[in-house]
C-alpha positions in Angstrom: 2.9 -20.2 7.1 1.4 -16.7 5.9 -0.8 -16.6 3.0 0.8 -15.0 -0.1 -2.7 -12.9 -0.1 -3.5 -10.3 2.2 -6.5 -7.7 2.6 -5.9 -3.9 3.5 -8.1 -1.1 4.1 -7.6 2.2 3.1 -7.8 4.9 6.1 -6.5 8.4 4.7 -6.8 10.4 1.4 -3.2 10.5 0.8 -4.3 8.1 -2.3 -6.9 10.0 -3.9 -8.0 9.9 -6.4 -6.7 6.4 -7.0 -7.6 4.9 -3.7 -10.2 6.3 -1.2 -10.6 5.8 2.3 -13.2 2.4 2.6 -11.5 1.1 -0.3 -10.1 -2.3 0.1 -7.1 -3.7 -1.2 -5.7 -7.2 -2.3 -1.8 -7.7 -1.4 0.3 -9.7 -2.6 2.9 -10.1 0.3 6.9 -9.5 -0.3 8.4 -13.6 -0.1 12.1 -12.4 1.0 14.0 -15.3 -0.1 17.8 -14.6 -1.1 16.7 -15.3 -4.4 13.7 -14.0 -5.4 12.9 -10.1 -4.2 9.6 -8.6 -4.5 8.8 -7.8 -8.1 8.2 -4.2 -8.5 7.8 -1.7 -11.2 7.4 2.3 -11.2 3.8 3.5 -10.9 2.7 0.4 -9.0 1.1 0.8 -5.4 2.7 -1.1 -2.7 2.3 -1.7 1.1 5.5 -0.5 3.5 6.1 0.1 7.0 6.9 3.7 7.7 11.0 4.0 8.1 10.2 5.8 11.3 7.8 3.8 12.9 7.7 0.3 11.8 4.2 -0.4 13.1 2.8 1.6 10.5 1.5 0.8 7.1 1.4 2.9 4.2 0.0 2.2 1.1 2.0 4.6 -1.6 3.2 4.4 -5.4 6.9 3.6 -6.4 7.8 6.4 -8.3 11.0 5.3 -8.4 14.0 3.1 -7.9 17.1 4.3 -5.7 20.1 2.7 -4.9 18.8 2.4 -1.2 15.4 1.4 -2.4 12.6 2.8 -3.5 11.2 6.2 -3.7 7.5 6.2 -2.5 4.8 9.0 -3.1 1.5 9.6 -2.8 -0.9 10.6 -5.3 -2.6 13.7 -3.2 0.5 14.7 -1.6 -1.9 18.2 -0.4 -4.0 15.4 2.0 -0.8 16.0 4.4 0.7 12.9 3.3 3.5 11.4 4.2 6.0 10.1 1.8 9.6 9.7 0.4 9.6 13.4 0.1 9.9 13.1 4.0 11.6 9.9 4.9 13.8 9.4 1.6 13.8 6.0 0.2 12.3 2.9 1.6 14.4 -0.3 1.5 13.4 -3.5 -0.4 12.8 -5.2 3.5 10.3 -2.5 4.2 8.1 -3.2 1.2 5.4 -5.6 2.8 3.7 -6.1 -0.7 2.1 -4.9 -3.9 -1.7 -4.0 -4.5 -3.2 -6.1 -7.1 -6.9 -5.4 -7.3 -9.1 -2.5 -5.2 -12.5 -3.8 -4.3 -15.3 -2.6 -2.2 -16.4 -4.2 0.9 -20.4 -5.6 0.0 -22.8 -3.4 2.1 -24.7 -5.0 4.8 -28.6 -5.0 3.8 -30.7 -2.7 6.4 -33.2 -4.9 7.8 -36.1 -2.3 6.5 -35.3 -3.1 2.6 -36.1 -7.0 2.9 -39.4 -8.4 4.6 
């Protein structure tokens, strides 16, 4: 069984200001059962495979919902992004989750600043 927790690291500045690349993120995963879809609200960030090409991950805002699903953007949309604006809506199966917390990974210590 998966956790319901999942890290993910930010890679590109399609997020920016909001999310920048080394950022880490704290997912709650999607639980598809028949009853109970992955809560979501406008303006939330959320994890969701590319329509496209399903080995990708994006991490993008739901702007808004559609009768297909939901409408995906990114916040810096001039960082060649790529979002609903291309693809159209993304379907409540391709949403792998929804960002709860950002956090930093802790820097390693260089060996010169302890004894």
């Amino acid at each position: 069984m998966r956790s319901p927790l999942w890290r993910v690291a930010v890679a590109e500045r399609s997020m920016e200001p909001a999310l920048r690349p080394g950022d880490w993120l704290l997912v709650r995963r999607s639980l598809w059962w028949p009853r109970r879809p992955t809560r979501i609200r406008a303006g939330r960030l959320v994890i969701a495979r590319h329509p496209g090409r399903p080995d990708l991950l994006l991490v993008k805002r739901a702007t808004r919902r559609d009768q297909r699903g939901w409408w995906l953007e990114s916040d810096n949309p001039g960082a060649g992004a790529v979002d609903s604006r291309h693809f159209g809506p993304v379907g409540p199966d391709q949403i792998e989750g929804r960002v709860l917390i950002r956090y930093w990974r802790p820097r390693q210590a260089s060996r010169d600043q302890y004894p």
